[in-house]
C-alpha positions as CSV (number, residue, x, y, z in Angstrom):
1,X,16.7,-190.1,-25.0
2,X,16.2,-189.6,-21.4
3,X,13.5,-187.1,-19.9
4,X,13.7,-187.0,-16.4
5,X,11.5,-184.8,-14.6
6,X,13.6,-183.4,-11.9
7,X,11.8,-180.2,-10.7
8,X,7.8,-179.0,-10.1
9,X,6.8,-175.9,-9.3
10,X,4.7,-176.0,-6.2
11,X,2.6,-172.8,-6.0
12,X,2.4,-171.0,-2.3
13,X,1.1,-167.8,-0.9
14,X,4.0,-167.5,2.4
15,X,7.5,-169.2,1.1
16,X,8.5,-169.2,5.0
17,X,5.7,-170.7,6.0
18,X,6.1,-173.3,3.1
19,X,9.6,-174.1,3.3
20,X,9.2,-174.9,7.1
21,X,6.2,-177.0,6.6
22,X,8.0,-178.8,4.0
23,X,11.8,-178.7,5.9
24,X,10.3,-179.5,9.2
25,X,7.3,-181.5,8.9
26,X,7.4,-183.5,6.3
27,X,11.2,-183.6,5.8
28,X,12.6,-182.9,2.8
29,X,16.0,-181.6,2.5
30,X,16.1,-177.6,1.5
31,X,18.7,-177.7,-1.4
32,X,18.3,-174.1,-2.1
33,X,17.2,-171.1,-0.8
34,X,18.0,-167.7,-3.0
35,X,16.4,-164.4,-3.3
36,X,17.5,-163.6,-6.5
37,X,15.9,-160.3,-6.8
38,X,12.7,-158.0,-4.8
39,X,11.0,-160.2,-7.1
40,X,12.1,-163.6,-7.9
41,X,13.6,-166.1,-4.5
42,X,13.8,-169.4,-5.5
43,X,13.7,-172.2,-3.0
44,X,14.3,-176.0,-3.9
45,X,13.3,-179.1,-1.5
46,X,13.8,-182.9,-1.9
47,X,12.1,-185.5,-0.8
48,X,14.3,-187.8,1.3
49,X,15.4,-190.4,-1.6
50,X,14.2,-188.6,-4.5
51,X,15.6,-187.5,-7.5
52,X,12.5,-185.3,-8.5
53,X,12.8,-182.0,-6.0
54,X,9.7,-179.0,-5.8
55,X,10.4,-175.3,-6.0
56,X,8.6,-172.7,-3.9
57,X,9.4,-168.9,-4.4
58,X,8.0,-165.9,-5.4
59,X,7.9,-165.0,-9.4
60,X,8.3,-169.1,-10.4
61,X,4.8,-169.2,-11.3
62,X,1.3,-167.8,-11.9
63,X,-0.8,-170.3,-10.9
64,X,-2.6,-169.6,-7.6
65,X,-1.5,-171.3,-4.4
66,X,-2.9,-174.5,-3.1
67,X,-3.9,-175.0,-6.8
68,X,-1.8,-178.5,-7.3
69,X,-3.3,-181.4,-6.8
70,X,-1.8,-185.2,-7.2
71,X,1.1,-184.8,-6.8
72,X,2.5,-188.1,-5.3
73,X,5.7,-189.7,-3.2
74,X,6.4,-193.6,-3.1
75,X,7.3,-194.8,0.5
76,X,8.5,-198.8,1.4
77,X,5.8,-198.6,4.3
78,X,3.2,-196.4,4.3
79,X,2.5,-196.8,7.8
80,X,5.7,-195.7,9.3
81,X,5.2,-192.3,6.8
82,X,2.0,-191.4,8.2
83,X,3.5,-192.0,11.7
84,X,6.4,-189.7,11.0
85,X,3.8,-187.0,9.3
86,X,1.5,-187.8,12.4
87,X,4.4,-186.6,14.5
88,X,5.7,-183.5,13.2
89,X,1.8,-182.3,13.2
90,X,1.0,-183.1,9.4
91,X,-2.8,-184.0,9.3
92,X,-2.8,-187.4,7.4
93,X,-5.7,-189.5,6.8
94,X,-5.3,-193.8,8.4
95,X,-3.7,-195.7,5.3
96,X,-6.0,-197.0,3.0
97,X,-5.4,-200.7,1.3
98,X,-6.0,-200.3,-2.7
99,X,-5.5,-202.8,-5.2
100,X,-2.4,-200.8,-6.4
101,X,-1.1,-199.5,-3.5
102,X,-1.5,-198.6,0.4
103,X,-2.0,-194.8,0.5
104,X,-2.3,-192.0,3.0
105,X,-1.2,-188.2,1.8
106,X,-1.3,-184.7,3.1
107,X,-2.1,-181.4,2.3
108,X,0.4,-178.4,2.8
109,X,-0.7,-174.7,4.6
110,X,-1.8,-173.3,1.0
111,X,-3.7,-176.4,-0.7
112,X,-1.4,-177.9,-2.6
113,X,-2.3,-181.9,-2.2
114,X,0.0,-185.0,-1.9
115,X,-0.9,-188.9,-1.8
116,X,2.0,-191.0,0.2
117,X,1.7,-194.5,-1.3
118,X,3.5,-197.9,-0.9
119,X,3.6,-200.0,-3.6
120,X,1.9,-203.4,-3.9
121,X,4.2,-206.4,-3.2
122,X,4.0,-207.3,-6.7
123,X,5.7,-204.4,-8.1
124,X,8.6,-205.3,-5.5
């Protein structure tokens, strides 16, 4: 039996200002962008290479925005994906070396936070 996760909720208070941030400067892919009804819209990114996307909208949750924390993307060089974020004016801390990982991250417009790590060489 397979459970893939394949789709988290990522509460925002502006879904324009969310989907750009996400779209533009961080680059994921916008699957999906439908107002359903006045109160449901329903907008679906993807991380370049992933096969988990987030959802941003209005009536997908009740949790406030900015309230997610950990959520986390895998990168082959952590470096280069702080460069990129760097670039398209996405604060991100330098990379920090951890036993398990290199990490940086970033935090959208609302909150929500994210940790950008590349895997330790022995996990190749």
């Amino acid at each position: 039996m397979d459970f893939r996760l394949e789709l988290v909720i990522v509460p925002v208070g502006d879904v324009d200002r969310a989907k750009a941030f996400y779209a533009e400067q961080v680059g994921f892919v916008v699957d999906h962008d439908q107002q359903v009804s006045d109160e449901l819209r329903f907008v679906q990114l993807t991380p370049p290479g992933s096969a988990c996307s987030i959802a941003v909208g209005t009536g997908l949750t009740d949790a406030p925005p900015g309230s997610v924390k950990g959520l986390q993307v895998v990168v082959d060089d952590a470096d280069a994906a702080r460069a990129f974020l760097v670039e398209h004016g996405v604060e991100a801390p330098e990379v920090q070396d951890l036993p398990w990982g290199r990490f940086t991250g970033f935090t959208d417009p609302d909150g929500n936070e994210w940790a950008v790590q590349q895997l330790p060489a022995w996990r190749g």
